[in-house]
Every structure is written in structure tokens, then in C-alpha cells.
N, C-alpha and C positions, 0 to 999 in steps of 0.2 A: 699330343697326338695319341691316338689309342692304339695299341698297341695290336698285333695281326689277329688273336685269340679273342680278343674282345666280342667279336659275334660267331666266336665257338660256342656252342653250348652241349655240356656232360649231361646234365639231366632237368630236369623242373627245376629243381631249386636253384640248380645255378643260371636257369635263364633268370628267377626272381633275384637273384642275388647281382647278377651282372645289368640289369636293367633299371633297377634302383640306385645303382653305385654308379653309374655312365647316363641317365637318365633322369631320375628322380621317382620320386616313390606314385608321383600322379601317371605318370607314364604306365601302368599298369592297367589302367583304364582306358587306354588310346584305343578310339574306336567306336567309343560306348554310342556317343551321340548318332552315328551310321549304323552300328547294331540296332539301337532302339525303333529307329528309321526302317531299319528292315526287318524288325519282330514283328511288330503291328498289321502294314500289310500280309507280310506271309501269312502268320497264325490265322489270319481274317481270312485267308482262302483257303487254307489247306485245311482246315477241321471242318466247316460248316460243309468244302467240297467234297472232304473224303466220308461223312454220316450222307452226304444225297449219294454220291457214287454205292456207298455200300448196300445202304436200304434199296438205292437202283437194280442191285446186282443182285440181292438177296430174293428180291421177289421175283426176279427173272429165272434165278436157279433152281427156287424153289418148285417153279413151275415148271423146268423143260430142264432141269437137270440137279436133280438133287444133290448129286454124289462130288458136285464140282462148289459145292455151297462153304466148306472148308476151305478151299481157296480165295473167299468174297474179298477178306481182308486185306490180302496181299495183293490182288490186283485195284482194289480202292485206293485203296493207301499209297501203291505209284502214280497213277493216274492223279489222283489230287498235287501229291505231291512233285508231280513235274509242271503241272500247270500254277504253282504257286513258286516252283523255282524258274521257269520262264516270264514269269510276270516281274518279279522282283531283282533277277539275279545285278543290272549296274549296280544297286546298293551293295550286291554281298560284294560285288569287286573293288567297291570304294572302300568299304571295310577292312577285306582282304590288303590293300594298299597301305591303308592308312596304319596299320597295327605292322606291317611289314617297315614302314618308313623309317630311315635312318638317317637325321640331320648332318650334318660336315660338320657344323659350327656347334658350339656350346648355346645354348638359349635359345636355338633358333626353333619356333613355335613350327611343331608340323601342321600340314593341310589338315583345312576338312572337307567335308563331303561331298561338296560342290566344286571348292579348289582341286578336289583329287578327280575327281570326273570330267573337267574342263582340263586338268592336264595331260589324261587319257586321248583328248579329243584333240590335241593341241593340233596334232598335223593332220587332222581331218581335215580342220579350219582354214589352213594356209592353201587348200588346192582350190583351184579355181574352176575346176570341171565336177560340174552338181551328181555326173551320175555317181563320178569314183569318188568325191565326197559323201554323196548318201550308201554308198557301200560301206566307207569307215567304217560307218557310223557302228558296224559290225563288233564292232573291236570293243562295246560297252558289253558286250556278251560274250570278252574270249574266253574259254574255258568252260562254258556253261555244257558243254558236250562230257568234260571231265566232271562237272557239278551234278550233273542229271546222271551219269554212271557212278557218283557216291551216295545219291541222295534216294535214287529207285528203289539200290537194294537196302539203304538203309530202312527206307515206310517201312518198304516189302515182310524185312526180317520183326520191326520193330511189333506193326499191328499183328503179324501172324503169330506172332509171342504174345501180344497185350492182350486180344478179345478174348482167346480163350480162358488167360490166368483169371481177369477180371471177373469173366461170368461164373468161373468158379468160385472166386472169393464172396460175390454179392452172392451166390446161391446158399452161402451159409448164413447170411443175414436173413431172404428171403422177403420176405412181404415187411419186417420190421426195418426195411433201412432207412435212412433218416440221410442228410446232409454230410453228416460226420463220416456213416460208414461207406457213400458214396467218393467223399473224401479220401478215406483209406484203404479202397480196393483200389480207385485209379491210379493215385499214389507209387502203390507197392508193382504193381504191375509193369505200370510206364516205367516204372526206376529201370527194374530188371530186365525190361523190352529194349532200354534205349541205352543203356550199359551193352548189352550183348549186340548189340546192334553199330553201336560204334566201336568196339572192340574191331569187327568181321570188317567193319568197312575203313580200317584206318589206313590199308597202304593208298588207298582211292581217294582222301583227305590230303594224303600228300600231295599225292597226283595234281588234283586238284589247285592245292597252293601253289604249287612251282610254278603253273602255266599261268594264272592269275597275277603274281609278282613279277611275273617275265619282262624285262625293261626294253627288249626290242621288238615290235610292236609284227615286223614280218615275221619273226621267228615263232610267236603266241599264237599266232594266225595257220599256223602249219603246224604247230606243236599235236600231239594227239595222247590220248590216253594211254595207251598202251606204249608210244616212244616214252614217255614219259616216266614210266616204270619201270621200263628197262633201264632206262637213264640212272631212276633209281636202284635198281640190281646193283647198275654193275660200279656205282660210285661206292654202296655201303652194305649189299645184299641186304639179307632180311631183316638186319637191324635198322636200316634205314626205311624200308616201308612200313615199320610199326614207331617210327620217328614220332614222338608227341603221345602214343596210344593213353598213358595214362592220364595225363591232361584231358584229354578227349571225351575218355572215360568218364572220369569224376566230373565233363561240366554236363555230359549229356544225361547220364544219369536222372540226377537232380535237375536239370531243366525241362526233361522230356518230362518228369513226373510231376511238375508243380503246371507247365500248360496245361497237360490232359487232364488236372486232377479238378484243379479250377474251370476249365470249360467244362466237365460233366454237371461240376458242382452247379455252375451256371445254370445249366441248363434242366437241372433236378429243380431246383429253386423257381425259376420260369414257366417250367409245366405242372409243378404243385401248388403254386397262387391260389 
């Protein structure tokens, strides 16, 4: 048996250290298969939707309100971005689950994606009254209230950082940039957009997770952002709503800057044919 401290964790390294030692070393990937599953779609909405929302917005400001043109970014950027986290979000909860899962037994292979979304659903299934069955059905979207209050001001913070640094950095290329240098203005920019961006938003990540892993399904259903916070106040104060930050930090960074960097790239490559 494992012992009480076993899903204590001091910092990153000792979640790595205690997860490989109680786990095994593949268990670090637990997930991947439902992340992959939910990159694809999101990335497929939220970039192609937040360049039509912006150019939307750009040419509306330009015309009937210039001085509001500064702000295009951060109101694109949530607007895309809630409509690609409402579209997707059962994946992020299967996810969320599945990297959450802790076996009883030695060997015993966790769920996947569909096992973990069917046992989400489990007591939807067993009522026999279609309407309060199709209200369940709610319950693949708990938390998505705490998701959309991590994720709004994350765009929000991320694009209002990215566009400007960007068109600073390409305006020093000018008329000679090439693939490469489109390459490394996105890059640089998204890094430092989507660091500072998950940095501001990491008590709301927690938030987040707690109500997502919540194993009694009425209490996830009543849970709210703000109980939720408090909850985390007053269990560990401020060190508990910055729980994970540098984890957080170091994946968004580097994630946020290789999607953006490569869909520009993309689409440099696509309009210069």
C-alpha cells in the first residue's frame, strides 16, 4: 500500500519523481491520446476564427471607431476562443480525468477517452426519465464556466501582448521577410505572450481543475468559480492558487509559440505560391 504522502507533491520535480517511482516512467504521457484529440479540433477553430473575428473587427473600427482599434485583439481573441472552448470542452474533461486518474491496484491500465467519458455519463444512463437524462447530459460540460473564466482572459492577455510585439519585430524585416523571419517574430512573441499570459491566469487553472476532477457529480454541478477559489484560499492561500504556475508556464510558453509560429508560417507559404 502507498503510503498517505504518496499523492503529496513539494514541487515538479517530485510530482516527476513520485510518478515514475508509483507509476512508471510512460505514465507521464497519460493523456496524450485525448490531448492530441483535443488540439486538432480547437487549434482548427480558434486561429482561422480569431484572423475572421479580428479583420471583422478591424475594419469595423477602422471605420466608426478608430481609437477602439487597440483593443481588436483582445476582444477576437475571447470571442474565438470561447467558441473553440465550448465546442471541444468533453475532450478537455476526459483529459483532465484521465492525467487526474489514480489506479488502486498495481498494473491496472487507466481509461481512455471514451471509457472516461462513458463513466462520466454512467448515471445519466441508468435514469429512465429522457428529460432528466438529457439534462445530464450537462455534466460533459462541468466546469466549462470555470474553463471559459481561464481561457477569455488568457486570448485576451495573450493576443493583446502577441500582435503588437510581432508587428514590431516583422517591421524590422520589412518588405525582405521570408518564411524564416515570419518563423521568428511569431515564435518570439507567442512565447512571451503565452508565458505572461499563463503566469496572470494560473489561480483560474486551478480553479479550473478541481471542479473538473470533482468525483460527486451534484457537488461539480453547483461548484462555481469563485467557491472554488475561496475553497482554494483558505485550504493554502496564495500558494496554492499559483499550485503548478511553473509547469504551466514552461508548457505554454513553448506551445503557444510553435502553434502560432507554424500557422503564420502556414499561411505565409499558402499566400506566396
Amino acid at each position: 500500500m502507498c503510503p498517505p504522502d504518496c499523492f503529496q507533491y513539494r514541487g515538479t520535480l517530485d510530482v516527476f519523481y513520485k510518478i515514475i517511482r508509483q507509476e512508471g516512467f510512460s505514465r507521464l504521457w497519460r493523456g496524450t491520446n485525448a490531448g492530441l484529440a483535443l488540439a486538432v479540433p480547437t487549434v482548427g477553430i480558434y486561429l482561422p476564427c480569431y484572423d475572421v473575428f479580428r479583420n471583422w473587427l478591424e475594419e469595423a473600427t477602422d471605420k466608426n471607431a478608430p481609437s477602439a482599434t487597440p483593443y481588436v485583439p483582445l476582444v477576437a481573441g475571447s470571442l474565438a476562443r470561447s467558441l473553440a472552448c465550448a465546442t471541444c470542452y468533453p475532450i478537455e474533461l476526459a483529459r483532465t480525468r484521465m492525467q487526474a486518474f489514480k489506479g488502486n491496484q498495481i498494473g491496472k491500465k487507466p481509461p481512455g477517452v471514451w471509457q472516461t467519458l462513458l463513466g462520466v455519463l454512467s448515471h445519466v444512463k441508468s435514469t429512465n426519465n429522457i428529460q432528466k437524462g438529457f439534462q445530464g447530459y450537462r455534466i460533459l460540460w462541468t466546469g466549462m464556466g470555470t474553463q471559459l473564466a481561464r481561457d477569455v482572459p488568457f486570448s485576451a492577455i495573450c493576443w493583446s501582448t502577441l500582435e503588437p510585439m510581432r508587428r514590431r519585430l516583422l517591421s524590422f524585416v520589412g518588405e525582405d521577410s521570408n518564411a524564416a523571419s515570419v518563423l521568428g517574430a511569431n515564435f518570439s512573441a507567442a512565447f512571451v505572450a503565452g508565458s505572461l499570459a499563463a503566469a496572470a491566469t494560473c489561480p483560474l487553472d486551478v480553479a479550473k481543475t478541481r471542479r473538473q476532477i470533482e468525483k460527486d457529480p451534484g457537488r461539480a454541478m453547483r461548484m462555481t468559480t469563485r467557491q472554488t477559489l475561496m475553497e482554494v484560499w483558505r485550504e493554502a492561500g496564495i500558494k496554492g492558487l499559483f499550485t503548478g504556475v511553473g509547469p504551466r508556464v514552461a508548457r505554454a510558453g513553448p506551445s503557444v509559440g510553435i502553434v502560432v509560429s507554424f500557422y503564420e508560417v502556414v499561411k505565409y507559404v499558402l499566400h506566396n505560391r
